[in-house]
N, C-alpha and C positions, 0 to 999 in steps of 0.2 A: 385304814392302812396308809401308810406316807409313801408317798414316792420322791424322790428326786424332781426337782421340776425341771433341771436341765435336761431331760428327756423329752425332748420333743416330741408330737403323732407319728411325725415322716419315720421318727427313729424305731419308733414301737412298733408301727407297721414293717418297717424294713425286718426287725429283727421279729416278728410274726412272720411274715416269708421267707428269712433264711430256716426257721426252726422247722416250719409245715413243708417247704421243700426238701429238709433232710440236709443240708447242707452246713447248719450247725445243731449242736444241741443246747437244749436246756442247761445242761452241766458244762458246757461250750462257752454259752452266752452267761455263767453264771463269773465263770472264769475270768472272762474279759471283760465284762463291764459291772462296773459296781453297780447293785439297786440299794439305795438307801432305805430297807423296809424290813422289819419285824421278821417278814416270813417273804424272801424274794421270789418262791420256788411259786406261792400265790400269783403273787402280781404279774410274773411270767402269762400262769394260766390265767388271770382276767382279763390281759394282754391279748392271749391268742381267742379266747373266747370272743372278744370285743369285735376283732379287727383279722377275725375268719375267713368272714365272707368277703371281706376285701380284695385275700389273697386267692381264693378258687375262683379268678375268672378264664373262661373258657372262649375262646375263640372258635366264629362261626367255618362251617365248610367250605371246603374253597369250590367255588361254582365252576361249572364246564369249564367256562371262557381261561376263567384263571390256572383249572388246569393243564389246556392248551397251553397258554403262554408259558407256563412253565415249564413244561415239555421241549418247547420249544429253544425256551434260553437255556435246558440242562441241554440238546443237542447242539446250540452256539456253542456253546462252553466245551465238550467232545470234539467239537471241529477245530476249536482254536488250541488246545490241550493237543491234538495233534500233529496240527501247521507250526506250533511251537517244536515240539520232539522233532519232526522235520528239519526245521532250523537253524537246531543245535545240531544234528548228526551233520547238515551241510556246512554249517562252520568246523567239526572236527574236521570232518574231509576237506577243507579250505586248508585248513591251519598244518595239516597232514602232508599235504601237497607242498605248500610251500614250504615244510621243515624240507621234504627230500630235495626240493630243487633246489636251495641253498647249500644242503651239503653234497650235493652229484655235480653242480657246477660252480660252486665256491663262490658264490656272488651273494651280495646282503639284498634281498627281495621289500621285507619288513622297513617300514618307516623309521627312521629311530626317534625317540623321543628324546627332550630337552633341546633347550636354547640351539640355536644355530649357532656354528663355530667361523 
């Protein structure tokens, strides 16, 4: 069978894990990239045959420790998610306060921006 040889490993690998991911298909990858070969629908499949096992790698458990920490950084993250909501409601109420006292006693409170006059 002939292939193209501008198809590099990296390439045949990538597009063996978009296909085995589901993320593209066969008739996807037939679409978009030309295979210069007799029967492309083959070379796909000697493709994913090839460079299978490459794609099903599996990462190990995460141990106690790891998922302390984790636990840990998802409650950092809850606390600051909320110190944040915090301090935007105390900016509205800043910004609130000062819209009425500007207009109850007619005086510019706010900075203004631009050059100085």
């Amino acid at each position: 069978m002939e292939e193209v040889k501008t198809i590099n490993i990296w390439t045949r690998r990538w597009l063996v894990r978009e296909i085995e991911s589901g993320r593209l298909t066969v008739k996807e990858v037939l679409e978009r990239i030309e295979l210069h070969s007799k029967n492309p629908e083959s070379l796909l499949w000697l493709w994913r045959r090839k460079y299978r096992s490459e794609t099903g790698l599996t990462l190990p458990s995460m141990t106690e420790k790891e998922q302390q920490e984790l636990a840990a950084v998802n409650m950092r993250l809850e606390a600051l998610e909320k110190a944040l909501d915090l301090a935007k409601m105390k900016n509205i109420a800043l910004e609130t306060m000062i819209d009425i006292a500007e207009d109850k006693f007619k005086i510019s409170i706010r900075k203004k921006s631009g050059p100085k006059q």
